[in-house]
N, C-alpha and C positions, 0 to 999 in steps of 0.2 A: 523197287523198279527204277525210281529217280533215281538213285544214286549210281546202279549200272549201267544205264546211260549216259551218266555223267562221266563214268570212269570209262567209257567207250571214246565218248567225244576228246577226253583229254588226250587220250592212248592215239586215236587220227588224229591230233592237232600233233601231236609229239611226232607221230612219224613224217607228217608232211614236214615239219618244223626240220625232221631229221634229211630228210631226202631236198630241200633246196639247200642246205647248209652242202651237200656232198655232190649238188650240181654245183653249187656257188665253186667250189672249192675245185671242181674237174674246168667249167670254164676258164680259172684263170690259170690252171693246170697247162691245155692247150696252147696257151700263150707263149710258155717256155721263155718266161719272164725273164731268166738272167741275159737269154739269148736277147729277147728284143732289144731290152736295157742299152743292151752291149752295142748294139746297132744303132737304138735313136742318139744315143750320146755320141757316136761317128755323125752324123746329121748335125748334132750341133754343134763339135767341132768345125765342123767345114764350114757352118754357118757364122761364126764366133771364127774362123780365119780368115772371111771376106770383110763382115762387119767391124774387126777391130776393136770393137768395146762391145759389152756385157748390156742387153736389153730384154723385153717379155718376147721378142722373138723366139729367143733359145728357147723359152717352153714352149713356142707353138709348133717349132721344127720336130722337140724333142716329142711331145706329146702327138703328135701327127707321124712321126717316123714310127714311134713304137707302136701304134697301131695298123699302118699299112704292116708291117713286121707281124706282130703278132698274127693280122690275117693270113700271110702266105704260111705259117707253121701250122696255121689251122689248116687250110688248104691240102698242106703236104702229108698232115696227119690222116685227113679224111683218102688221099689220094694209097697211103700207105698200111692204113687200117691192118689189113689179115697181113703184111709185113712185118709192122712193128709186132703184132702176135707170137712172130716164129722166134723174136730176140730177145732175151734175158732182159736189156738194159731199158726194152719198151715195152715187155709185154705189161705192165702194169697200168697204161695208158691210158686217159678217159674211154678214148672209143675200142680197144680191145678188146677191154674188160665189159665192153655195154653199159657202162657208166651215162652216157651223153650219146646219143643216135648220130648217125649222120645228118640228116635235116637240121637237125638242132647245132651241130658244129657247125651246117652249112651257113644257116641265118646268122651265126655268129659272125663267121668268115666275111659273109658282105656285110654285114652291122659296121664293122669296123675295118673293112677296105675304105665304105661310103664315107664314111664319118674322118678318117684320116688321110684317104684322097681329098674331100673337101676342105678339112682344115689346111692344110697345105697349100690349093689352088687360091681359097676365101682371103688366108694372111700373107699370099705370099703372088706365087705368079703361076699358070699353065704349066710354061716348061719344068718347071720344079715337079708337079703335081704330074704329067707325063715320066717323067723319068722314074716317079714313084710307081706307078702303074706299070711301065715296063719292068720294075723289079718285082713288083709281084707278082706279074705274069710268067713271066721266064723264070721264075724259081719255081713255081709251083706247076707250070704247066712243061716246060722244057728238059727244066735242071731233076725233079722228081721222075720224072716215067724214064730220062736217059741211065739213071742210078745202078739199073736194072742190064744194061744195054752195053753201057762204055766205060769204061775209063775218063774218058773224054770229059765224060759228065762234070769232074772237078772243073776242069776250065770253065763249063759253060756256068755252071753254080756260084763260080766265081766273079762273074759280072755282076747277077745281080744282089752280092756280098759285096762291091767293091763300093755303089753307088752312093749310098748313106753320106759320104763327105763332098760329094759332087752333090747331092739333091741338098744338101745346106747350103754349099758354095753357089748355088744357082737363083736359089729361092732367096740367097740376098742380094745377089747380081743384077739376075734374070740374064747370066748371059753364060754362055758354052765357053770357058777360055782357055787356054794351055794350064795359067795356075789350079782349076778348078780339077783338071786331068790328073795332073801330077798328084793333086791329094787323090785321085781315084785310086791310080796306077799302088799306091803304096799299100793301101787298103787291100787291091786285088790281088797284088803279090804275095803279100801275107799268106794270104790263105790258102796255099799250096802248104807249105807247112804244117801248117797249123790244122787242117784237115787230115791230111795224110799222118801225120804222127797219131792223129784220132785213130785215123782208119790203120794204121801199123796193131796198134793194143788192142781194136776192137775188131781184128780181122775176121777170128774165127767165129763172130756171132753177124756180121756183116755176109758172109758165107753164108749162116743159116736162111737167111732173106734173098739171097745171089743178087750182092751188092756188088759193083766192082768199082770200090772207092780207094784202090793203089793204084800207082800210076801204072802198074803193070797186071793185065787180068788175071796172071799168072801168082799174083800174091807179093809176100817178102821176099823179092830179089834184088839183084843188085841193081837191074835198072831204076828199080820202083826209090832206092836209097839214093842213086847218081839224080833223079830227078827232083828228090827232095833238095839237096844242097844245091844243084843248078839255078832253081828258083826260093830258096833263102840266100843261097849270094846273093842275086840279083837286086835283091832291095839297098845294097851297097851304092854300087855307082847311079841308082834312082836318084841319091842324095845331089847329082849334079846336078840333075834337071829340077830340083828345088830348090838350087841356088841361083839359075838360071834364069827363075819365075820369079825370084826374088821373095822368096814365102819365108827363108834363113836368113841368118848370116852369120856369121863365125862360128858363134856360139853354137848356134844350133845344127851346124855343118859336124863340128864336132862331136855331139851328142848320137846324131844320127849315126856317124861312119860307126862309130862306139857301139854303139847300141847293135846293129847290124852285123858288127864281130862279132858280136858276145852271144848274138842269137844264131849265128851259124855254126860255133863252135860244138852244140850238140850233135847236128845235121852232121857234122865230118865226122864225129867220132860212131855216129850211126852208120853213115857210110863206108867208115871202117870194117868194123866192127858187128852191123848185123841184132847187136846186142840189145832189147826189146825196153833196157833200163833207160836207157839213149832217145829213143823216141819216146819215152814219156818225160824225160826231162826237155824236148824241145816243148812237148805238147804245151809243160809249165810255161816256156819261154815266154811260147806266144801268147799266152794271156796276158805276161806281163807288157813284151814288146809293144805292141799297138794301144794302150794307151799310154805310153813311154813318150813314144816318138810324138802322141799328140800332145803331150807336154812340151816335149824339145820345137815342136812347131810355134805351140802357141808363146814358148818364152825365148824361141831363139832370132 
């Protein structure tokens, strides 16, 4: 009898053992880790373009951005749930699948708003700490429920994607300035592209959710391609008003025009062309592009 209850107890210790290893592992799921990444590291650029030298700030911006970040993904997840269900590339999802409850992503969601709004405000300033909060407010409450609604939705989604090198540039200011815009502005232009080439390859499952993330609700048309290359030109003559702020100079003037070619040349030949190989070769671009130009920033 001792020993089957022994071999009872080990069996519940193994399964409990099993089941926090496969929350541990769906929480930081939720995160959608490359994305935040992707985001606090735009924060400590901006941070690291006002400060000039290399100090423990950059972990407090960075560790503070990937967590307000992380919160709005949760957010968007929870607000998206029976969505992400109906798409191939989400239905496997913590909360899809009932892996992680709602409640349970919920408490996540403010664990790490609280904790990365305060770090933020603690080592830096309000305004910083404000502009974080409006980016995760407006993604998760604005930019989510509109996905369904507009087209439009990319613009508004866009703000709070652009802010990340304005809330570094602020939080080592503390002040709103033209140079700290212009880093917004390049961030937010981006992401017209960089989206929409998503939303180009991931149309037909974006549909199964009644996403209208082309520029045209109509799908792959020719507007939806004229408005990709209108706002990936655009980040061209941006390069003025960076030289303007004086955030360049030569070198990096030239970096940037460069760069800014080489990332719209897909865009024309999609807009050409229509050709579905095209928008995934810009989708590559843009991964590369933007942390490119924060390179050409930080050494030009």
């Amino acid at each position: 009898m001792r020993n089957e209850y022994m071999v009872t107890k080990q069996l519940e210790q193994n399964s409990s053992s099993s089941l926090v290893r496969v929350k541990s592992r769906a929480f930081v799921q939720l995160l959608k880790m490359r994305l935040s990444l992707l985001v606090s590291l735009s924060a400590v650029f901006g941070f690291a373009m006002a400060s000039g030298s290399w100090s423990l700030g950059l972990l407090w911006i960075g560790l503070g951005g990937l967590l307000v970040t992380g919160a709005s993904n949760v957010l968007n997840q929870i607000l998206e749930r029976e969505l992400d269900a109906k798409m191939k590339r989400t239905a496997n999802r913590p909360l899809p699948t009932g892996v992680l409850s709602n409640k349970e992503a919920l408490a996540y969601a403010i664990i790490l708003a609280v904790i990365g709004v305060g770090l933020i405000g603690f080592f830096f300033n309000l305004p910083a700490a404000l502009l974080s909060i409006i980016g995760l407010l407006s993604y998760a409450f604005v930019y989510t429920p509109l996905k369904r609604i507009t087209p439009f939705c990319v613009f508004v989604g866009a703000i709070p994607g652009g802010l990340p090198p304005l809330i570094g540039w602020v939080a080592m200011t503390g002040t709103l300035d033209s140079a700290g815009l212009v880093l917004f502005a390049f961030q937010f232009f981006w992401q017209f592209p960089h989206f929409w080439a998503i939303a180009w390859l991931l149309d037909d499952d974006y549909q199964q959710a009644g996403f209208l993330m082309l520029p045209s609700s109509k799908g792959k048309t020719k507007f939806s391609t004229q408005m990709i290359l209108v706002y990936t030109l655009s980040l061209i003559p941006l390069v003025f008003f960076a030289w303007q702020s004086s955030l360049v100079g030569l070198g990096g003037i030239i970096a940037l025009v460069t760069l800014g070619a080489a990332f719209s040349w897909p865009a024309i030949k999609l807009h050409v062309s229509h050709d579905s190989k095209y928008a995934k070769q810009l989708m590559f671009a843009s991964f590369l592009y933007l942390p490119l130009i924060q390179l050409a920033f930080l050494l030009g």
